[in-house]
C-alpha positions in Angstrom: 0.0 0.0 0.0 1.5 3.2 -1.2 1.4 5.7 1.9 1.1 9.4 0.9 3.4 12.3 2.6 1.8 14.6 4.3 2.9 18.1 3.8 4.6 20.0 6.0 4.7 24.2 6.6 7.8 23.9 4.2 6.6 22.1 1.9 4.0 24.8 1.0 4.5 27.3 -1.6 5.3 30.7 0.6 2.6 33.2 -0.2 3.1 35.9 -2.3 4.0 39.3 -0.9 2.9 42.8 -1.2 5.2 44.8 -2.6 7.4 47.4 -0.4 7.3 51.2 -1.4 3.8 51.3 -1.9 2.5 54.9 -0.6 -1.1 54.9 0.1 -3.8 57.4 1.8 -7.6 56.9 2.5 -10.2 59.1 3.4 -13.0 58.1 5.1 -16.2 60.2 6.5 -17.8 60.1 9.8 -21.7 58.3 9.2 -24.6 58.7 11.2 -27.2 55.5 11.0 -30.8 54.6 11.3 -31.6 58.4 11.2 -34.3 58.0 13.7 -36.7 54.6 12.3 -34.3 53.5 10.1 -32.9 50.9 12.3 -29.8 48.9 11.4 -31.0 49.8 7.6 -30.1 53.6 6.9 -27.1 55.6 7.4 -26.0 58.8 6.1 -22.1 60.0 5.5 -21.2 63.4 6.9 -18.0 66.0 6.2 -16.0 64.9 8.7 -13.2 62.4 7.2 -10.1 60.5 9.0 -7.3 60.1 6.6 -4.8 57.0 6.9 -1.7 56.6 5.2 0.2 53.2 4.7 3.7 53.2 3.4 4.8 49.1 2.7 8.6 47.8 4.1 10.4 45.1 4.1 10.9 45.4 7.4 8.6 42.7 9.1 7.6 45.4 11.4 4.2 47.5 11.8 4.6 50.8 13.0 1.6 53.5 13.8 1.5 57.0 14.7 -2.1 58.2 15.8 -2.8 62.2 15.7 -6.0 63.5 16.9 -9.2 61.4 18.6 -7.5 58.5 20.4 -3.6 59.7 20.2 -3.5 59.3 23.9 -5.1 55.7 23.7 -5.0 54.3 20.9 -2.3 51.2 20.3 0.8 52.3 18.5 1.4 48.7 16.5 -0.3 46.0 15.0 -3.1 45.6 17.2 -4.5 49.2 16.0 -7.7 48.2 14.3 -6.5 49.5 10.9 -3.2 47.9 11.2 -5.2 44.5 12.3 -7.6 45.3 8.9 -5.4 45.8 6.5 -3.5 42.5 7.4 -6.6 40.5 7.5 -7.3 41.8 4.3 -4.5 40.8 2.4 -3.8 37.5 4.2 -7.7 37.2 3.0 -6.8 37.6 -0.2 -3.6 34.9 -0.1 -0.9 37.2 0.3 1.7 38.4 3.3 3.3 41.6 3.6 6.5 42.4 4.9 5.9 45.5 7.6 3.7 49.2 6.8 4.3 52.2 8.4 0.6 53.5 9.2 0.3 56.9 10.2 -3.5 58.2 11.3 -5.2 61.6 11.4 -8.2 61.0 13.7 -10.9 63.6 13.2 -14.0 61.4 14.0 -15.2 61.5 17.7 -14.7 57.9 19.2 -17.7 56.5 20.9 -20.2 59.2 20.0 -22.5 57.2 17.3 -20.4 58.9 14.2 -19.1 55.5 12.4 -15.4 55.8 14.1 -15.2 52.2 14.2 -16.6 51.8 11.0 -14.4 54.3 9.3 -11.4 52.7 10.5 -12.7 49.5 9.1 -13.6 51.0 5.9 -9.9 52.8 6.0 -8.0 49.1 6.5 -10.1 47.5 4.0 -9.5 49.6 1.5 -5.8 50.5 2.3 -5.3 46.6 2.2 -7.1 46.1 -1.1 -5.3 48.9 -3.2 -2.0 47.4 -2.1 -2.6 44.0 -3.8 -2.4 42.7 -7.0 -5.1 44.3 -9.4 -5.8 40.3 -10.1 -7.1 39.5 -6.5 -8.6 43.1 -5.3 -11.9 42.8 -4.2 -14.9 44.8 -6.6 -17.6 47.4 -4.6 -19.6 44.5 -3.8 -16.4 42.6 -2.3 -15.7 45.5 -0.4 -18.8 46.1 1.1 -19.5 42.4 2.3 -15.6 42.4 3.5 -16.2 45.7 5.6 -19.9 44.6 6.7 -18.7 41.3 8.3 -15.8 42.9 9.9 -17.9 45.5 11.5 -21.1 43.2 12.2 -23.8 45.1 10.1 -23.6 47.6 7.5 -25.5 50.6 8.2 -22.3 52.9 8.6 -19.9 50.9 6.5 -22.2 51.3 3.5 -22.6 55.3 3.5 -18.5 55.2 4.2 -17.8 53.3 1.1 -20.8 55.0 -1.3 -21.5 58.4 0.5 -24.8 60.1 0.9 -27.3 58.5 2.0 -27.5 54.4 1.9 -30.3 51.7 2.4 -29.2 48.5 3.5 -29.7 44.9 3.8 -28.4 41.2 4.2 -29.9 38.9 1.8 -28.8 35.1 1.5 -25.8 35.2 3.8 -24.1 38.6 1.5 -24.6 42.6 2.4 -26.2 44.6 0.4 -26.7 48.4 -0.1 -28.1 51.4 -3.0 -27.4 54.6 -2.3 -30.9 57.3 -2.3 -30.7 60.6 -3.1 -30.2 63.3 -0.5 -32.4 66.6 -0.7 -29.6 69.2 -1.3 -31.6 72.0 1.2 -30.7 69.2 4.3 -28.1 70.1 6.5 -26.7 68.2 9.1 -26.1 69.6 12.6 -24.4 67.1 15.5 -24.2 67.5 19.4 -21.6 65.8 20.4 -21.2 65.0 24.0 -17.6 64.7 25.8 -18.9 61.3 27.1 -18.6 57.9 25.0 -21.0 55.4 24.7 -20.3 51.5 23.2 -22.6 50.1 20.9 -22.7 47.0 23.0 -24.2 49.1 25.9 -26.5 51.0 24.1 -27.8 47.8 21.7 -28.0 45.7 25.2 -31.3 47.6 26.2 -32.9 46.8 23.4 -35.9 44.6 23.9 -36.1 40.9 22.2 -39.5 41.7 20.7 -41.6 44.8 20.3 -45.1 45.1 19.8 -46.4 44.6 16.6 -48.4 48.4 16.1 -44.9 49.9 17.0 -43.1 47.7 14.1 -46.1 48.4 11.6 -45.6 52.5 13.0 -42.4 52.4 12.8 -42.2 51.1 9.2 -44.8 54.5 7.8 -42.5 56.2 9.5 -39.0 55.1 7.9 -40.8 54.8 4.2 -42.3 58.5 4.9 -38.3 59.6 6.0 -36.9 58.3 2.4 -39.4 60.9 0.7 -38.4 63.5 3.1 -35.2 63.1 2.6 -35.1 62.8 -1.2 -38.1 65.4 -2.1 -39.8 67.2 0.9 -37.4 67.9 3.9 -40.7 70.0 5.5 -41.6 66.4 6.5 -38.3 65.3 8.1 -40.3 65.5 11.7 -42.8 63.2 11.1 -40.6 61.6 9.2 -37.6 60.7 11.7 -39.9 59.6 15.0 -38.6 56.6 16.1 -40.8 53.2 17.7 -38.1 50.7 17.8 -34.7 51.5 19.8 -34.5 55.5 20.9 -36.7 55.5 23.9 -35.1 51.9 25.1 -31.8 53.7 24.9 -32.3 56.9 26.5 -31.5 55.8 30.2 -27.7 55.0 28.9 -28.0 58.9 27.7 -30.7 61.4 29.8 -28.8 64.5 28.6 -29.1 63.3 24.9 -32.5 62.2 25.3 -33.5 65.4 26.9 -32.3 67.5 24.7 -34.2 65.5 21.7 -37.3 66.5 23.5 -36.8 69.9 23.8 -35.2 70.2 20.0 -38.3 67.9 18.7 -40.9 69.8 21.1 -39.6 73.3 18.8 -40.3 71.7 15.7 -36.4 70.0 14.3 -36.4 67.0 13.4 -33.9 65.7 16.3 -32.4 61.8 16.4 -29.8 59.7 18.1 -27.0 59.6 16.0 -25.9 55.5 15.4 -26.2 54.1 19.1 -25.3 58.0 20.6 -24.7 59.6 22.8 -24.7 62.2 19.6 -27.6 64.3 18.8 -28.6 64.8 15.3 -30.6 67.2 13.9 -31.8 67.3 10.0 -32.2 70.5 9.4 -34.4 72.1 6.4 -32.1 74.5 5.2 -29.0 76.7 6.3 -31.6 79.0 8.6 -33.2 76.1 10.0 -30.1 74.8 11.0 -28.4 78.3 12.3 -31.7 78.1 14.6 -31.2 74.8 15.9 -28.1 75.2 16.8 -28.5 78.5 18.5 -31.2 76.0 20.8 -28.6 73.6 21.4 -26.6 75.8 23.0 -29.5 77.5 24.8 -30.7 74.3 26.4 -26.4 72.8 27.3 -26.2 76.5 29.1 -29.7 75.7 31.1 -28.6 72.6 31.7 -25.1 73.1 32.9 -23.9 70.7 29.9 -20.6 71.4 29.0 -18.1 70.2 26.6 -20.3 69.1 24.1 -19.5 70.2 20.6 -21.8 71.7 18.0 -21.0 71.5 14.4 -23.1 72.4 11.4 -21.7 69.7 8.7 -22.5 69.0 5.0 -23.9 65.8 3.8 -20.6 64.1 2.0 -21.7 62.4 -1.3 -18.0 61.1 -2.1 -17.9 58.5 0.3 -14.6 57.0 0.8 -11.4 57.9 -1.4 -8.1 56.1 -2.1 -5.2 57.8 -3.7 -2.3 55.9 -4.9 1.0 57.8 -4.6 4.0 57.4 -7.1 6.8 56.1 -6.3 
């Protein structure tokens, strides 16, 4: 009986390498998801961007500098979240690299409910991907199924990648997502707390089931927000009140949730950012949104809030961006 050799780690063709002197940068914008009732399904990209930049050695060694959110916190080698992404995204693909120097510019607010983890996905994902070989890069669809899995769900991964405003979905065992248009009269405006808030708290008090008039209320609501959104913004009120997770979350977050009462009460169509503790408002317009932010700040001063930040931003319809730098 002829016995058969097993192979051995040496025995194995070594994988093939990505090249050093590659000189990379992505940009990647801060998202804000379910917009109120669009729960685990919508998300919007915003103008605020974190910008990565990957230069490939020979070294064997991974090196990262961090400026801005996190610099203080945030791990300085491989076990940065964008280092660990854009190694599992070429050993993914078949291939090894040899050592990156990854340097990070941190704009997004970490733990706020602004897509900083996603972003930082979306950033090693695609920093990995333009580094391969053309012949084993991953296409938008690739990209988007890579970054959903990595991140758990797609509703801020999606309007990273695409911009704008994107719908999502998983549909048999792959991620999915079209982008909808954006009414250009819509103008974002964030509070942005100085305390954090994980997703796993905040999705931990959500209930197991709901009842079935808040599901069937809640769906008018999210199918009346697209038309908002897209053609009417004078209906963005109606359009973004929320039945399903808002009111289950706002224990983890009283100052948030009170101040969507008191914007909501005035007429602004007021939401949790992602999971919070951010407060969005869509605003109808550049004097729309002048007024609700002069209310923000009315209601932090009556309320002895301070250190939260108020920004007026622009919807980004760019999405992500990858620029290859000659060598």
């Amino acid at each position: 009986m002829q016995v058969k050799q097993a192979h051995t780690a040496r025995d194995a063709a070594p994988a093939p390498r990505v090249a050093p002197g590659q000189d990379i940068t992505v940009s990647v914008p801060a998202t804000s998801a379910n917009l109120g009732p669009g729960f685990d399904s919508l998300g919007m990209a915003v103008s605020l961007f974190d910008t990565v930049r990957v230069r490939t050695t020979d070294t064997g060694r991974i090196s990262v500098r961090v400026r801005g959110e996190g610099a203080d916190t945030l791990p300085t080698d491989g076990t940065h979240l964008v280092a660990r992404t854009i190694v599992d995204t070429i050993e993914n693909a078949g291939c090894g690299i040899g050592g990156f120097e990854l340097e990070c510019e941190n704009v997004i607010p970490h733990g706020r409910g602004l897509g900083s983890s996603a972003s930082a996905i979306v950033s090693g994902v695609l920093a990995g991907n333009a580094l391969l070989p053309a012949a084993v890069q991953l296409d938008p669809a690739g990209l988007l199924h890579a970054c959903s899995v990595l991140e758990g769900h797609p509703d801020n991964v999606a309007p990273a990648l695409s911009g704008g405003l994107a719908v999502s979905w998983e549909e048999e065992g792959r991620f999915r997502s079209v982008t909808a248009q954006v009414h250009p009269d819509i103008v974002p405006v964030v509070a942005v707390p100085a305390t954090e808030l994980s997703t796993e708290s905040a999705r931990g008090l959500l209930p197991q089931a709901v009842p079935h008039r808040d599901a069937a209320a809640n769906s008018g609501r999210a199918a009346l927000l697209m038309h908002a959104m897209a053609a009417d913004p004078s209906l963005l009120l109606a359009g973004t009140e929320d039945f399903l997770h808002q009111s289950y979350r706002a224990p983890a977050m009283q100052p948030s949730a009170a101040l969507i009462r008191t914007l909501r009460a005035a007429g602004f169509a007021a939401v949790v950012s992602g999971a919070g503790p951010t407060v969005m408002v869509l605003a109808a317009g550049a004097d729309q949104a002048a007024a609700a932010a002069v209310l923000i700040d009315r209601h932090l001063a009556a309320q002895a809030l301070e250190n939260w930040r108020v920004l007026r931003l622009g919807v980004d319809r760019d999405g992500a961006r990858v620029v290859v730098h000659q060598r």
